[in-house]
Phi, psi and omega in degrees: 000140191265146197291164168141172183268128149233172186262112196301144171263333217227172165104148144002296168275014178281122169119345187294167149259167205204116197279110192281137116247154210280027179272318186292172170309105181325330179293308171321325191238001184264344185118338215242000142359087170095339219296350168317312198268335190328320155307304197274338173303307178301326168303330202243358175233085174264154167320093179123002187282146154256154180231178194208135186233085185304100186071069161302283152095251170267068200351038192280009158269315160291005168260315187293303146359268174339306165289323135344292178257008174053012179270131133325130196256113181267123169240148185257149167191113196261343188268129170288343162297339187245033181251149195234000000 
């Protein structure tokens, strides 16, 4: 995938925008990331709720968090290879 912002199309995250980059996974930006927990995020991130989005890495869970909960988000990230 070629670098630039795109618009996740499917997913959890559809409709975020997302800055690519092409060292990651492709799945990341396409939606299908993960859809497992997709169910228990909608459950557990209500409105007014806070999150924290622990090893964060490119926080594309804390922007789905945020939207969710209408909230701030705090994302962490420990490994310094994965700080942008």
């Amino acid at each position: 995938m070629r670098p630039g912002v795109r618009r996740v199309p499917i997913g959890i995250a559809a409709g975020l925008r997302m800055e690519v980059d092409p060292a990651a996974p492709v799945h990341i930006y396409l939606g299908t990331a993960e859809v497992e927990i997709a169910r228990h995020l909608r459950r557990l991130a209500t409105p007014g709720c806070r999150c924290f989005d622990v090893g964060g890495d490119n926080a594309d869970y804390a922007m789905v968090l945020a939207r969710l909960t209408h909230e701030p988000v705090t994302s962490f990230e420990f490994d310094p290879a994965g700080i942008d």
